[in-house]
C-alpha positions as CSV (number, residue, x, y, z in Angstrom):
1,X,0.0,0.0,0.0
2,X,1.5,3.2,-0.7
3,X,2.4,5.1,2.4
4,X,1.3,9.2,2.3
5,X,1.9,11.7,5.2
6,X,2.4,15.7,5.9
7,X,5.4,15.9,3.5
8,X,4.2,13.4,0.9
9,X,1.0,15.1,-0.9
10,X,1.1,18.6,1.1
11,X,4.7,19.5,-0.7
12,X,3.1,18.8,-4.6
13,X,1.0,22.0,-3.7
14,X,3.9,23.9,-2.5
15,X,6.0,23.2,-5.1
16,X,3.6,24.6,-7.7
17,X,3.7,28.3,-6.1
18,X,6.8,28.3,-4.1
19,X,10.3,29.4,-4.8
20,X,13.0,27.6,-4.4
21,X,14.2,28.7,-0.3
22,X,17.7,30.6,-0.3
23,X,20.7,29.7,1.5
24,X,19.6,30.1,5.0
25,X,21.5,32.4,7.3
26,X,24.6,31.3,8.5
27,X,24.6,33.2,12.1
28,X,22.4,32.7,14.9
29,X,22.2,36.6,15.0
30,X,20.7,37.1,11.6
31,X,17.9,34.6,12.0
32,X,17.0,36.5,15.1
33,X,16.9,39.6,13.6
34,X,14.8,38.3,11.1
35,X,12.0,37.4,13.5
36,X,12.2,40.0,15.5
37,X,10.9,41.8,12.2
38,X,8.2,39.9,11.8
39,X,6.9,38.2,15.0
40,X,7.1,38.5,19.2
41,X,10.2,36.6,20.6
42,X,11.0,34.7,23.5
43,X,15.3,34.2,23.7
44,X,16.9,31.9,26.3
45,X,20.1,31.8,27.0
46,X,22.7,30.7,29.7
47,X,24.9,33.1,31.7
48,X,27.2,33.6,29.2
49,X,25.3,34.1,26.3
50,X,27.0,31.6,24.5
51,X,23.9,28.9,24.5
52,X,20.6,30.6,23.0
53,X,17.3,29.5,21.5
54,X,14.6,31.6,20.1
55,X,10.6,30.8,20.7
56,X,8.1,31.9,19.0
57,X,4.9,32.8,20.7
58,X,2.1,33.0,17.4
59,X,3.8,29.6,16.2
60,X,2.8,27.6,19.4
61,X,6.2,28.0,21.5
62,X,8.3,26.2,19.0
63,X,11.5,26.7,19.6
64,X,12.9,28.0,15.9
65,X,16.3,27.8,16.1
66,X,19.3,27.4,18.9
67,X,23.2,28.0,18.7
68,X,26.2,26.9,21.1
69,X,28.2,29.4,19.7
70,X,26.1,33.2,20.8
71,X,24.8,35.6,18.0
72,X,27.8,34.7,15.9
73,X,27.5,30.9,16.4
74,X,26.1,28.6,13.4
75,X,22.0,28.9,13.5
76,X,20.5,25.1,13.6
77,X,17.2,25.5,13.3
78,X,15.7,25.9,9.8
79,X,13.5,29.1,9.2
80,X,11.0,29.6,5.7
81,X,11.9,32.9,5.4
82,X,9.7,33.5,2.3
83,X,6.8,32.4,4.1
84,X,6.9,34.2,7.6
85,X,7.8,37.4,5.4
86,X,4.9,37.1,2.8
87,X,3.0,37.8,6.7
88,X,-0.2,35.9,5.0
89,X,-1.8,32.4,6.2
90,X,-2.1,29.7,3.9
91,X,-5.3,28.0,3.8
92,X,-4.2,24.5,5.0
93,X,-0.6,24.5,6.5
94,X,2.1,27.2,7.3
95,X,5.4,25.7,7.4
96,X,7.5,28.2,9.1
97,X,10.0,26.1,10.5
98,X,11.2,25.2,13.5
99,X,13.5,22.8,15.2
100,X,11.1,21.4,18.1
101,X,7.1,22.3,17.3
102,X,4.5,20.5,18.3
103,X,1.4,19.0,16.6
104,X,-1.0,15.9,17.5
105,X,-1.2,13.1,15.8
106,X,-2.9,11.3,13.9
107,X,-2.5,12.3,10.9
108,X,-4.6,9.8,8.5
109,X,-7.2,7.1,9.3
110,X,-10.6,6.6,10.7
111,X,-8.8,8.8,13.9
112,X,-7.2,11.4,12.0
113,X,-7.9,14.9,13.1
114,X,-6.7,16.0,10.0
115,X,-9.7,15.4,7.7
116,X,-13.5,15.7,8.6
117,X,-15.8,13.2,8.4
118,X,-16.7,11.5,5.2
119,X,-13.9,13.3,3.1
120,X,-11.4,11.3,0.9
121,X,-8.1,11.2,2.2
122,X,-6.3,13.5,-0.3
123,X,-4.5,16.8,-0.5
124,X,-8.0,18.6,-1.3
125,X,-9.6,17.7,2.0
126,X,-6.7,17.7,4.0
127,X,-6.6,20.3,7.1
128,X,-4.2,21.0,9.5
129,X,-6.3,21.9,12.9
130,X,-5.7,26.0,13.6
131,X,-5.1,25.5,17.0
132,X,-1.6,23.8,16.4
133,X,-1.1,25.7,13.1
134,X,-1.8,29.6,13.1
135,X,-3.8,30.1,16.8
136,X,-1.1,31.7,19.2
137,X,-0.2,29.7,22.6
138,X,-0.6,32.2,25.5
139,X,3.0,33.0,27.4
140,X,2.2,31.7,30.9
141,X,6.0,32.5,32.2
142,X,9.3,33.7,30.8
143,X,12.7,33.6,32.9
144,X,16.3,33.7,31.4
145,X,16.2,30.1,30.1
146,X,12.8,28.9,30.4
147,X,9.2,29.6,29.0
148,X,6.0,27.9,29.4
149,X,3.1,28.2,27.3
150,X,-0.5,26.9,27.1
151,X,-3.8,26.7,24.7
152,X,-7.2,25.6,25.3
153,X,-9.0,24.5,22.5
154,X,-11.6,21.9,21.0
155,X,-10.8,19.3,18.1
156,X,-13.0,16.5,16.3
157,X,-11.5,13.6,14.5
158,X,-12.7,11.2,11.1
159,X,-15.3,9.7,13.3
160,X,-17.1,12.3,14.6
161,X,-15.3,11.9,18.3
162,X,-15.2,15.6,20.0
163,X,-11.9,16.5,22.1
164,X,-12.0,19.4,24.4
165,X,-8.4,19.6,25.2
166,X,-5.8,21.8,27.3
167,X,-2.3,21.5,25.5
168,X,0.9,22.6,28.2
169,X,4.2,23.3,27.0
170,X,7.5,24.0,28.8
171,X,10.8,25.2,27.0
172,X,14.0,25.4,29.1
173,X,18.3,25.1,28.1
174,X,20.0,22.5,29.8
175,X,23.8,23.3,31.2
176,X,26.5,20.6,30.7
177,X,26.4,19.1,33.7
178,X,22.3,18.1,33.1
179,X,23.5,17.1,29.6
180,X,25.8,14.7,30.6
181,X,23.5,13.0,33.6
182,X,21.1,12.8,30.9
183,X,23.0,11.0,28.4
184,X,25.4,9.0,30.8
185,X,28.7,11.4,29.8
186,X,31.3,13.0,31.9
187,X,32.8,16.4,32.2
188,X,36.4,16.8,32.6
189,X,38.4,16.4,35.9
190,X,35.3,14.4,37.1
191,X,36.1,10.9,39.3
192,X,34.8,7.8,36.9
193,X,31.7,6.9,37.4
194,X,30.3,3.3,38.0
195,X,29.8,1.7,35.0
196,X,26.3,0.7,34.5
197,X,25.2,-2.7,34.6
198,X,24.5,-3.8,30.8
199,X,21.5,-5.7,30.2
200,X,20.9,-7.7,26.6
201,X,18.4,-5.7,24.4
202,X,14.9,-7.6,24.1
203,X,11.6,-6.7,22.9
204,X,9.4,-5.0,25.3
205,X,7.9,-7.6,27.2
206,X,4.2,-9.1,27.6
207,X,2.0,-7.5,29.8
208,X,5.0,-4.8,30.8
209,X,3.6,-1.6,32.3
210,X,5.3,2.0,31.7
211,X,6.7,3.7,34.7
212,X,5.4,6.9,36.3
213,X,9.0,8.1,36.3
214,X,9.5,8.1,32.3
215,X,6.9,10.6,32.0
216,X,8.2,12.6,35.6
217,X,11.7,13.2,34.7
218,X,14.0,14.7,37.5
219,X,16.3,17.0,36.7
220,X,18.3,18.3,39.5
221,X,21.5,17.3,39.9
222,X,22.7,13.4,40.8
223,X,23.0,12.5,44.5
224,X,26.1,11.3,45.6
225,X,26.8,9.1,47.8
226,X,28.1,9.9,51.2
227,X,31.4,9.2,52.2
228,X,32.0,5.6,54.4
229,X,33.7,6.2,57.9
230,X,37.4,5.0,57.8
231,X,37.9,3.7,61.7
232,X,35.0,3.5,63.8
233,X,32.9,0.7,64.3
234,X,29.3,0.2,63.0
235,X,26.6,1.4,66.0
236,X,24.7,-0.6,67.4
237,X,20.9,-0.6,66.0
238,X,18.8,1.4,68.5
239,X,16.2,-1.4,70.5
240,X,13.3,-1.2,69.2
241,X,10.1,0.4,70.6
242,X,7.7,-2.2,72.1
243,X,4.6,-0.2,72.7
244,X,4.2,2.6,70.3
245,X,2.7,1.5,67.2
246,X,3.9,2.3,63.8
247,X,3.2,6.0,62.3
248,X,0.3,5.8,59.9
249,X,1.0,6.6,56.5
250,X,0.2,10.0,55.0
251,X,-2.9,10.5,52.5
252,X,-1.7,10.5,48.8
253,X,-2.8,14.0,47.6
254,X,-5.9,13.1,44.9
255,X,-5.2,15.9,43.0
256,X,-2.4,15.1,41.0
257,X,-2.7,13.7,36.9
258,X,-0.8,11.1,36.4
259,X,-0.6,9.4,32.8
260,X,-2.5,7.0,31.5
261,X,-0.9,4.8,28.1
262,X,-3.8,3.1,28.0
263,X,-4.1,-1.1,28.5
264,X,-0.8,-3.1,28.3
265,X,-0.3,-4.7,24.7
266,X,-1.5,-8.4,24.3
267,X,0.7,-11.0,24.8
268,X,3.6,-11.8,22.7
269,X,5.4,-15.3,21.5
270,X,8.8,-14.6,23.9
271,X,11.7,-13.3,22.0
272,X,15.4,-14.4,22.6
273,X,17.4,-11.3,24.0
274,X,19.3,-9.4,21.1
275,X,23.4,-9.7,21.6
276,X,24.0,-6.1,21.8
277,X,24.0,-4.4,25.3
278,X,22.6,-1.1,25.8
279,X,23.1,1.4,27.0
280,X,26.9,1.0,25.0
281,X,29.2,0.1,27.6
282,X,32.1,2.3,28.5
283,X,32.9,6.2,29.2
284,X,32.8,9.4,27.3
285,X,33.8,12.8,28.0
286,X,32.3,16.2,26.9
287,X,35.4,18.4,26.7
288,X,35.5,21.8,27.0
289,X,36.5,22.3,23.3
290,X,33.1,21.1,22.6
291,X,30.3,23.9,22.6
292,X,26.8,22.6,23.4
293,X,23.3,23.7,23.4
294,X,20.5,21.5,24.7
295,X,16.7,22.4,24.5
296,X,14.0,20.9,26.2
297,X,10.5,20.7,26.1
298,X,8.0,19.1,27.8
299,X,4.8,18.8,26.3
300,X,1.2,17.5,27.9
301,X,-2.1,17.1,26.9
302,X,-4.6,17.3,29.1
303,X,-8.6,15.9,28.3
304,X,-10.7,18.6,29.9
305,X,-13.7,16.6,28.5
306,X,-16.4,14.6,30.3
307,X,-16.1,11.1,28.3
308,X,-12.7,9.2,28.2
309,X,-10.3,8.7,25.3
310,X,-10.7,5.2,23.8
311,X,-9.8,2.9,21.2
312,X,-13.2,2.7,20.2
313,X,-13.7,6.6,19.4
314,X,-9.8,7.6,18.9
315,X,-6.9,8.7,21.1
316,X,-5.1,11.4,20.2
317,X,-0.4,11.8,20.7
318,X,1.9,14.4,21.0
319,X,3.6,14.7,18.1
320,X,7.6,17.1,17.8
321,X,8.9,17.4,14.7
322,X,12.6,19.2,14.5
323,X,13.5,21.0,10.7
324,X,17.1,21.1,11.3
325,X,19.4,22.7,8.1
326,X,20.9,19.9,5.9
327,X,24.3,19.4,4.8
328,X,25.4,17.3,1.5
329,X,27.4,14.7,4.3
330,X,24.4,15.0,6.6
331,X,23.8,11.5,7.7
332,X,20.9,10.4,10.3
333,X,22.0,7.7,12.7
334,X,19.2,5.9,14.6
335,X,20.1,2.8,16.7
336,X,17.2,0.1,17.0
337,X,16.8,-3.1,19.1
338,X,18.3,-6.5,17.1
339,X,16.4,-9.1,16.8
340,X,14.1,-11.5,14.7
341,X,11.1,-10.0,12.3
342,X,9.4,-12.5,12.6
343,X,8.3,-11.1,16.7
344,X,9.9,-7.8,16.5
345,X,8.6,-6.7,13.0
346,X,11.0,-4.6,9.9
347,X,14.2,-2.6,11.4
348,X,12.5,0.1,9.2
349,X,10.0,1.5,7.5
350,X,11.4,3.1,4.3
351,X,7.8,2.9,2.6
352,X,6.4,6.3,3.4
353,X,6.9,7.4,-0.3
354,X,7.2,6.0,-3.7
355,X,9.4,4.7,-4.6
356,X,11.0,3.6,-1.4
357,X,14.0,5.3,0.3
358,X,16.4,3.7,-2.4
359,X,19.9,1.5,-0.9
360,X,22.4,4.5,-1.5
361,X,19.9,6.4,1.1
362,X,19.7,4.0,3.4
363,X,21.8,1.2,5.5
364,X,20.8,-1.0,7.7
365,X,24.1,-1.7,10.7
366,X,24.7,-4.0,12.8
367,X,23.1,-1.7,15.5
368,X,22.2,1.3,14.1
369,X,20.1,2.6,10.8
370,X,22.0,5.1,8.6
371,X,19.5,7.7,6.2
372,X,21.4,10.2,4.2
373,X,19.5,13.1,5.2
374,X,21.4,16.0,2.9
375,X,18.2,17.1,1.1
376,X,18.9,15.9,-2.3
377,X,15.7,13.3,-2.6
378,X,12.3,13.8,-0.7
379,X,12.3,10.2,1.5
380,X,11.6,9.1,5.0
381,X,11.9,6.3,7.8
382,X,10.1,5.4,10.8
383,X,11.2,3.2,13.4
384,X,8.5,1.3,15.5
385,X,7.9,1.2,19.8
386,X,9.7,-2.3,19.4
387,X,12.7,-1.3,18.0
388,X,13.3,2.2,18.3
389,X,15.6,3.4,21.1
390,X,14.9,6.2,23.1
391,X,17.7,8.2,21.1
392,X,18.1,9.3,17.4
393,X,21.2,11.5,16.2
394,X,22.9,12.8,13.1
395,X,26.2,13.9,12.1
396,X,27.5,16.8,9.5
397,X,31.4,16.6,9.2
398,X,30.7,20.1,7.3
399,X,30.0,21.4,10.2
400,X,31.9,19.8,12.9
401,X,28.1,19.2,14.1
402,X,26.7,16.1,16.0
403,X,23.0,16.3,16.5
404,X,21.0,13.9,19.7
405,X,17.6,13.9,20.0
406,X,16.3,11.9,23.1
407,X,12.5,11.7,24.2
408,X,10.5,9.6,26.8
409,X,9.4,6.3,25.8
410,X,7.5,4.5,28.1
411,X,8.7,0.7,28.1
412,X,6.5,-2.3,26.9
413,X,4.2,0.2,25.0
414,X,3.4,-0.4,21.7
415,X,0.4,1.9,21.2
416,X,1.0,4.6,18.6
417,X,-1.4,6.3,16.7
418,X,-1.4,5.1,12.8
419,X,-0.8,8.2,10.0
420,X,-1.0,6.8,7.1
421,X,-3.8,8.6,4.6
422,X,-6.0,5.8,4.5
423,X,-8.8,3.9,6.6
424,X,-6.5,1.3,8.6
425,X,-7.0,-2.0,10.0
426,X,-4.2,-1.4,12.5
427,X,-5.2,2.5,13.8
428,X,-2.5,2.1,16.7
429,X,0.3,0.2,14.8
430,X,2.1,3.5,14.6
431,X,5.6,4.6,14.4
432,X,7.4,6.0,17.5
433,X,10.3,7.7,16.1
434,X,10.9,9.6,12.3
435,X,13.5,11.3,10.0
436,X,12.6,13.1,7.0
437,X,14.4,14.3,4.3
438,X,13.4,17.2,2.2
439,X,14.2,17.3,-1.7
440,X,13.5,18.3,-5.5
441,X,10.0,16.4,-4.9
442,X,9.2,18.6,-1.6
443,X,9.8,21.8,-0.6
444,X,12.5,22.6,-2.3
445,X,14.3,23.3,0.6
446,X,17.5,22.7,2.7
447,X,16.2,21.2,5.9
448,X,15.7,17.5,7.5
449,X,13.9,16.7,10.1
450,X,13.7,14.1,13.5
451,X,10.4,14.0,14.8
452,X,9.2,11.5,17.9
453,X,5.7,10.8,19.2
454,X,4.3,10.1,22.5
455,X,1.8,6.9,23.0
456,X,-1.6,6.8,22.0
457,X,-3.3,8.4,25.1
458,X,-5.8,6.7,26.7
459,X,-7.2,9.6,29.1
460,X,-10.1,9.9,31.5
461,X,-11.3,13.2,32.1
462,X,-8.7,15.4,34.0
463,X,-5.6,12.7,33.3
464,X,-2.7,13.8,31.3
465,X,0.2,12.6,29.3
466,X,3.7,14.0,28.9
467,X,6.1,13.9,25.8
468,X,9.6,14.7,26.7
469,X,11.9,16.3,23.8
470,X,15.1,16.9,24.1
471,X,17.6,18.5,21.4
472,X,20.9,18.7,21.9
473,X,23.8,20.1,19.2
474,X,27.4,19.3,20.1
475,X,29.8,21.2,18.1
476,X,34.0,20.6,18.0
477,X,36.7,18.4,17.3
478,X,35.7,15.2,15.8
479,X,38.0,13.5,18.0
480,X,36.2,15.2,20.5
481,X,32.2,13.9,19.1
482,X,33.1,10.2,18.3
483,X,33.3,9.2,21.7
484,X,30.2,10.9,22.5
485,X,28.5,9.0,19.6
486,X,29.5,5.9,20.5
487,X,28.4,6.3,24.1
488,X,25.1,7.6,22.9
489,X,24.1,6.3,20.0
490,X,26.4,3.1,19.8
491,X,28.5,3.7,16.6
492,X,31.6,5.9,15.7
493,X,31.7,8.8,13.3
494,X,34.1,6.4,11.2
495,X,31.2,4.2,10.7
496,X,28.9,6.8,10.1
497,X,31.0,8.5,7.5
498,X,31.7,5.2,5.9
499,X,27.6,4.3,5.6
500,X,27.3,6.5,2.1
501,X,31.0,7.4,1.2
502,X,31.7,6.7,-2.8
């Protein structure tokens, strides 16, 4: 069956009436001058100014571009110029750009939210909801690094289920020190940490239930542990009290919203654990001749309704898509779980377009999935919940540039909404994590993109779920980036550069 999204029919439209994008700008500063022209900024930055990212208000929060480097420092986000210029709305999409924005999925299908009721599934009848397209998201607090916005608003997918929704988003920078917890790297002059105990990768088992903690990140620092006495003696344990009887436990509070995923996913034939450890054994350092920039953004939907999200009428995801600027070596690096097709399905799904993504696009390693992303052919991948990892990456030697994106993804869920522009017989058979690749047959433009997706979410009224996004741009030495990629994402740059070199 032939496999249309977004990018697919949406970009045949464009191409008729758009020019060709130019070069986009090379500083940080001059993108930021550009939308301070045309639109209301929020900036974050760290202390030193070195670490910035620019939000946009009127385009949902999405964060539209970041540096390591201050206002003279490479721009990473890509920004359509023509069209935030042109300051006019187009009737079914406005692409302006972005590196982290956020739209809900699905797409396509009986579920979609995309198309009304009754209408084919073509580029004619397609609509992207106003509420996550040109409706502003209301500023509900601005510090140095950090932002938070919000939007209240109603939506009604294919069949005829009504959503009254509250959509929460928080944008913040993370420092190196958060970087590294969060992706198991060290900084310099730091003792070695314990290495962590690594486990054979399987398929997410039977009956498995996510954790509240995936969704509830923490992010202060990590505790350490206290220091053992040298000389004295152990104490004695005090006696115990024979009387008094044990303190009572407090009340939970019963006003908090935790997640809900939805039921756990039918049980599975067993499959044998994969030979490949994760996370990658062994350490990595983030030198100081590395400049970083990480952006976060935590993302929640909330069903202010009175009836519950089901299978039965739809569920709705949170879906962030990044349009990062391509390079001609730009090569996407996604790591996936080993292991049989036969119970953990394809390593990838190359079939969004036709023709597929063709073999001097696309490799399949031993660990790790390589897509030339240098926007040269319009093609795309998907990974599914069973074998994505909870990482994707990719790597511009141009540039000196190595690109992670990391997200939350619940274990042993396998719930994800279904976009493909047709009824389906598998609505939540979905793909978790994305890279697309703009070309001649798109937009015309010099961009990629890595997009992730939250779990279908099976909400009562008042429950939530969370979608965790991080981006994070390392910039230096490649000596200085390959250990980093191996301890992230499991391969050198050596292999990486290797996957499409002539």
């Amino acid at each position: 069956m032939k496999r249309t999204t977004l990018f697919g029919l949406f970009c045949a439209l464009l191409c008729g009436c758009q020019k060709p994008a130019p070069p986009p700008s090379i500083t940080f500063g001059d993108d930021l001058d550009f939308l301070r022209k045309y639109t209301e900024i929020v900036l974050l930055s760290d202390e030193r100014g070195d670490s910035q990212a620019v939000l946009v208000p009127a385009y949902q929060g999405r964060v539209m571009t970041s540096t390591a480097g201050g206002v003279g420092g490479m721009s990473f986000g890509w920004i359509n110029r023509d069209l935030i210029a042109q300051q006019r709305m187009k009737p079914q999409f406005n692409p302006f750009g972005g590196e982290d924005r956020l739209w809900i999925g699905p797409e396509g299908g009986q579920f979609s939210i995309y198309f009304a009721k009754g209408e084919k599934f073509d580029l004619d009848h397609w609509q992207v909801p106003a509420s996550i397209d040109t409706e502003p998201f209301t500023v509900t607090a601005a510090s140095r690094d950090k932002a938070s916005f919000s939007r209240r608003c109603q939506l009604k997918n294919y069949s005829g289920t009504a959503f009254d929704l509250e959509i929460k988003r928080d944008v913040r920078l993370l420092d190196r020190k958060q970087v590294c917890r969060l992706l198991g790297l060290e900084l310099p002059g730091e003792p070695p940490k314990a290495p962590p105990t690594a486990t054979p990768a399987t398929a997410p088992a039977a009956g498995a239930k996510p954790s509240d903690d995936v969704v509830k990140p923490a992010f202060g620092p990590a505790t350490k542990p206290a220091p053992k006495p040298a000389d004295k003696p152990a104490p004695k344990p005090a006696p115990k009290p024979a009387d008094k009887p044990a303190p009572k436990p407090a009340d939970k509070p019963v006003d908090v919203v935790k997640p809900n995923f939805g039921p756990a996913p039918a049980a599975t034939k067993p499959v044998a654990p994969a030979q490949s450890a994760w996370p990658p054994p062994g350490a990595a350092i983030l030198n100081e001749s590395v400049k970083v920039v990480a952006v976060e953004s935590t993302n929640q939907l909330v069903n202010m309704g009175k009836e519950p999200w089901t299978k039965q009428g739809g569920m709705l995801s949170i879906w962030i898509l990044g349009m990062m600027i391509a390079s001609p070596q730009n090569t996407v690096i996604a790591p996936y779980v080993p292991g049989p097709e036969d119970q953990l399905g394809p390593v990838v799904n190359s079939h969004y377009f036709e023709p597929a993504v063709p073999p001097d696009r696309l490799k399949v390693g031993a660990t790790a999935v390589f897509f030339k992303a240098d926007a040269g052919m319009r093609t795309k991948i998907g990974l599914s919940p069973r074998r994505a990892r909870d990482v994707i990456g990719s790597y511009a030697p141009e540039h000196n540039l190595l690109t992670i994106v990391q997200y939350t993804k619940p274990k042993g869920v396998t719930d994800y909404v279904n976009s493909v522009w047709a009824m389906q017989k598998e609505p939540f058979a979905g793909d978790v994590l994305n890279s697309y690749s703009d070309g001649p047959q798109g937009f015309k433009s010099n961009f990629y993109e890595l997009e992730t997706s939250s779990p279908a979410a099976a909400l009562k009224p008042k429950e939530a779920i969370t979608h965790v996004h991080r981006t994070i741009h390392f910039q230096g030495p490649k000596e200085a980036l390959d250990p980093i990629a191996r301890k992230v994402l499991g391969v050198g740059l050596d292999e990486v550069e290797k996957a499409f070199a002539k």
